[in-house]
N, C-alpha and C positions, 0 to 999 in steps of 0.2 A: 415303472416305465420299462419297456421292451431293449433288448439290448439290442443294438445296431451291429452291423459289420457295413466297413467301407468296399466299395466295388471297386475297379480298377477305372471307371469312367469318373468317379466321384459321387455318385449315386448312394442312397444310403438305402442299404437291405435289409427288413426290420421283417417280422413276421404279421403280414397281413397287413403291415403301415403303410399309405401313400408316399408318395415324395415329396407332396406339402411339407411332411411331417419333420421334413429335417433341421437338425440343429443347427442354428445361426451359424456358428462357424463352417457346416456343411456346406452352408449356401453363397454363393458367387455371384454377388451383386454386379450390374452392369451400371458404368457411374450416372446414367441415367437414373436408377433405381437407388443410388446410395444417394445422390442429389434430391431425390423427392424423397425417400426417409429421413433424411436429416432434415429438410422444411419441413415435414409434417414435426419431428422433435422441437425445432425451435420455434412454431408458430406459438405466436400469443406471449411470447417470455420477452419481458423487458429487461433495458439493463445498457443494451450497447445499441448508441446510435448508429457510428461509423467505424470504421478501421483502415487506417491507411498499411500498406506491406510494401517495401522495396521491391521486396522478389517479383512481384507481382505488377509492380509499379503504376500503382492508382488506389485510391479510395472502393471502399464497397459499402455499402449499405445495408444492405440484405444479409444478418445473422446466419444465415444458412451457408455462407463464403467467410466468413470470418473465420478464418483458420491458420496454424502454423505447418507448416512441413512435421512432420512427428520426425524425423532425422536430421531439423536443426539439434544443434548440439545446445539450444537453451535446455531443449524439451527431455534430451536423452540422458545429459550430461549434468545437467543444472549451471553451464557457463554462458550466461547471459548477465548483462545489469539492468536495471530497470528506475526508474522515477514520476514522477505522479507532480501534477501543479492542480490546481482548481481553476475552475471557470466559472465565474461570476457576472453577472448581467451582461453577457457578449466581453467579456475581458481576461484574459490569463493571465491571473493573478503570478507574478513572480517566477517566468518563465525561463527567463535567464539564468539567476540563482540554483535553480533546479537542473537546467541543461547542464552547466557547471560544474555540479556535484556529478552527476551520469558521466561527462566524459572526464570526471577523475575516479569514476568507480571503474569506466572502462577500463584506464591505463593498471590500476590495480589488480585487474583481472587480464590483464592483457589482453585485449582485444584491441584488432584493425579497424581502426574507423575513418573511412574515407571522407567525410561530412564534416564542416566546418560545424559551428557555434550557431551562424547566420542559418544554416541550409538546414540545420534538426528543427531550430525553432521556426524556420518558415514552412515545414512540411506539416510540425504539430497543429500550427495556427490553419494552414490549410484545410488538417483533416477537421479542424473543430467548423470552419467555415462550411464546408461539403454536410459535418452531422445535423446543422440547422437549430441547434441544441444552443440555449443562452447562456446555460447551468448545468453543474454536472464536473467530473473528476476523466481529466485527460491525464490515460500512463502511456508510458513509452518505455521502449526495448533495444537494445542493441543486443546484438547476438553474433558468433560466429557464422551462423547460417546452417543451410540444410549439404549436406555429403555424404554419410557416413553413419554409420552407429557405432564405430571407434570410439577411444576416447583422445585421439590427435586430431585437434583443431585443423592440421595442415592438410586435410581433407577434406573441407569446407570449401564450397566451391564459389562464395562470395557474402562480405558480412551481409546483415539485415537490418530491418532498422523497421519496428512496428508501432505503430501509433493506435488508440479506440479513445473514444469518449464514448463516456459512461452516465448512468443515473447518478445523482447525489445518493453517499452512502447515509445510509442512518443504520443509529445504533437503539439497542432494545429495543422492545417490542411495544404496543399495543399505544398507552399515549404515554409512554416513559420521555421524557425531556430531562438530557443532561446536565444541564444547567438548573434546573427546577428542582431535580433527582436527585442529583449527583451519581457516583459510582459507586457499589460495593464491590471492593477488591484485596485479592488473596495475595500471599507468599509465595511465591514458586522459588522450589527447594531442589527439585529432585529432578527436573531438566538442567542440564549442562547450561550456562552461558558462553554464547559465540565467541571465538576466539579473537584478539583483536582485530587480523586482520579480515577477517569476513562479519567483524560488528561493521568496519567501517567502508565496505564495497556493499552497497545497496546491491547482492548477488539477488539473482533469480530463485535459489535455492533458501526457502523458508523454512526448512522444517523445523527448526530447532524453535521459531517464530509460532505455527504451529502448535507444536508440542507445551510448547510454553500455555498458549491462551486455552489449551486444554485440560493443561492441568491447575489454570488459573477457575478455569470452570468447574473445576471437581471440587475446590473450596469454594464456591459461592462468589468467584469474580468472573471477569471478562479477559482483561488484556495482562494481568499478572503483574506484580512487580518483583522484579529480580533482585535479590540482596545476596551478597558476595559473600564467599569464607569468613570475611575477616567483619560484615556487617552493615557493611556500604551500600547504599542500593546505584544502579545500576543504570537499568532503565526499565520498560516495560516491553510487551513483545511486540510495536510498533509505533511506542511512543517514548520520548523522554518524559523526565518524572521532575516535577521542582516543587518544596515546600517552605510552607510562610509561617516564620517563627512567630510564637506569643508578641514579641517587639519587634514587629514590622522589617523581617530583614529575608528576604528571597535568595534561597538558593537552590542550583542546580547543580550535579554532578561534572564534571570537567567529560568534555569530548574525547577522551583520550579512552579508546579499548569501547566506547559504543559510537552508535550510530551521529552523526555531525546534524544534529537537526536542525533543520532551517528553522522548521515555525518557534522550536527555542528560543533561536538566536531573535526573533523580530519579538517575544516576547521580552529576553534579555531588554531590548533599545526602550520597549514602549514600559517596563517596569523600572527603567533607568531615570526612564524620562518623564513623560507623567504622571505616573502612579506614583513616585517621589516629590513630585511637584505638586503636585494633588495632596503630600501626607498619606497616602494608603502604604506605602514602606517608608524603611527607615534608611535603607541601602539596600543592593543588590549584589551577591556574591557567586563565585562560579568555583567549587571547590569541593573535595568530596563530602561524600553529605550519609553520615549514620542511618539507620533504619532508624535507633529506638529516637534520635533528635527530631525526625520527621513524624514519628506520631505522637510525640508532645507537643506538635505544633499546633498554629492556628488553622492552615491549610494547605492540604497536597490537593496538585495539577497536574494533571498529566497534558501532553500535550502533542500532535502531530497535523499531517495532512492542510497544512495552510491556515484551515480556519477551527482545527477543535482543537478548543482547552475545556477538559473532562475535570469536572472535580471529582476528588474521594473524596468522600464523608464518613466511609466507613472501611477500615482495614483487617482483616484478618477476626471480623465480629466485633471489634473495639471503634468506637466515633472518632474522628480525626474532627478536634476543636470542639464544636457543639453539635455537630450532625450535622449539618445542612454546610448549605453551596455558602462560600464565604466572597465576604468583598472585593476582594484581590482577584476571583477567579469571574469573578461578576464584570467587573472594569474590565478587564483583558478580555472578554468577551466583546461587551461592547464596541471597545476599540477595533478589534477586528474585524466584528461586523460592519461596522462604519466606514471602518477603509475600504474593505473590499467591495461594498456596494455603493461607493461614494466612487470609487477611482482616484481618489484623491490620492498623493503621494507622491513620492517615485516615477518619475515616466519609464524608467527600466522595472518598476513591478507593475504595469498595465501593460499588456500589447490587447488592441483593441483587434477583433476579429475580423478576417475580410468577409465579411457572407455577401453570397451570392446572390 
């Protein structure tokens, strides 16, 4: 390639080259022109129905608008929180639970949030109403907002509050079925574990999250599971982890120093409750939980996101139990699916969507 020199007009001076020829950053898009290259980028890519933005104050549709300010201080800083509920046959599944958890991740991270309880979930429910979407993975954001490329929030010139619905995620590839499958999963050793107090602020800032599932993937896993100095495991790098003894007795790691999982806790009630009722445990315990006890077990669960419970079947090259997807993770499966496609329950874990 010809070496350039810049002109004083902005021009690039090459030997014999046009000014077609110039390097992107040479070139000074008029937003006309940055509007129609970025629909030509996102033409055809699925994924995001809608997005609702404060800033912006309305719904968009059109993937080519879904954007943040790049000098919100989520994007620059990594001080944003964020939460995710599922959507199921036109219903948000456990919407409340989740908003709940967000404005105590907010106060953890200190952030200004002018929006009650009432006004996040009617905006969420709004934007899923506008995406026309039945199904699908609604997150949301609060943020300090756009001001600044500081790192003092007090530059911010009004929080933000960003809403999208999404495609349902799936995991592996081709016809892998986690429940059929199960998971092959690794030790993560050599990533740091979050400190407690950013296990327990659902921050915007994943990298350790990340780093995690990548070095989960260098041994032959997915989402990793973290086990402590002393032996403990942990959790995983976006799910909590619980394992089911030879004699029917579940347990999960105490919430204290990780993430406060919801779909845990609705697993906790429904292994408390029917799966004992039923005989498929023997009891239910929340206590710390050994690595080497969990792979003499019958079954490890992993478990996040509303409605996935991931069996391991296999850890670190060794079978957990007999290989395969076991009973316990079978029923709790079930169950979940049941509820959430029945609506049945809880009228605080349905909000039925207003579509238009």
């Amino acid at each position: 390639m010809a070496l350039r020199t810049v002109s004083g007009n902005g021009d690039a001076a090459t030997s014999g080259e046009p000014n077609a020829s110039l390097r992107p950053a040479q070139r000074v898009l008029s937003a006309a022109e940055a509007v129609e290259r970025m629909a030509d980028k996102r033409r055809d890519k699925r994924g995001c129905y809608a997005m609702f933005s404060s800033y912006l104050g309305g719904v968009v549709t059109d993937p080519t608008v879904m954007t943040v300010p790049l000098d919100d201080h989520m994007v620059h800083r990594g001080h944003g929180v964020f939460d995710t509920c599922s959507l199921v046959n036109g219903r948000l599944y456990r919407l409340g639970i989740h908003i709940d958890r967000l404005l105590a991740s907010a106060v953890g991270a200190r952030l200004r949030v002018p929006w009650s309880q009432s006004e996040l979930m009617q905006m969420v429910a709004d934007t899923a109403a506008a995406s026309g979407a039945r199904d699908g993975i609604v997150r949301y954001w609060l943020t300090p907002g756009p001001g600044g490329f500081s790192f003092m929030p007090a530059e911010c010139e009004e929080p933000c509050f960003y809403c999208v619905v999404l495609d349902p995620m799936g995991f592996g590839a081709g016809s892998f079925d986690p429940m059929r499958d199960g998971f092959r999963e690794a030790t993560v050793r050599e990533t740091p574990q979050k400190p407690p107090l950013l296990a327990q602020i659902k921050s915007n800032n994943y990298l350790l999250n990340v780093l995690t599932h990548l070095e989960a993937a260098d041994g032959g896993g997915t989402f990793g599971i973290i086990v402590d100095d002393d032996g403990y495991i942990a959790e995983a790098c976006v799910l909590n982890v619980c394992s089911v003894s030879n004699d029917g007795v579940f347990v999960t790691p105490p919430f204290e120093g990780i993430l406060h999982g919801i779909t845990m806790r609705r697993l906790l009630d429904l292994a408390r409750g029917p799966l004992c009722d039923e005989g498929l445990l023997a009891s239910v315990e929340q206590r710390p939980l050994r690595a080497d006890e969990a792979r003499r077990g019958a079954e490890l669960i992993m478990s996040g996101g509303d409605t996935h419970v991931f069996p391991v079947v296999e850890w670190d090259g060794a079978p957990i139990g007999d290989g395969t997807v076991g009973p316990v993770a079978k029923r709790l499966h079930e169950l979940i699916e049941a509820e959430t496609a029945s609506g049945t329950g809880s009228s605080d874990d349905f909000i039925a969507v207003p579509y238009r």
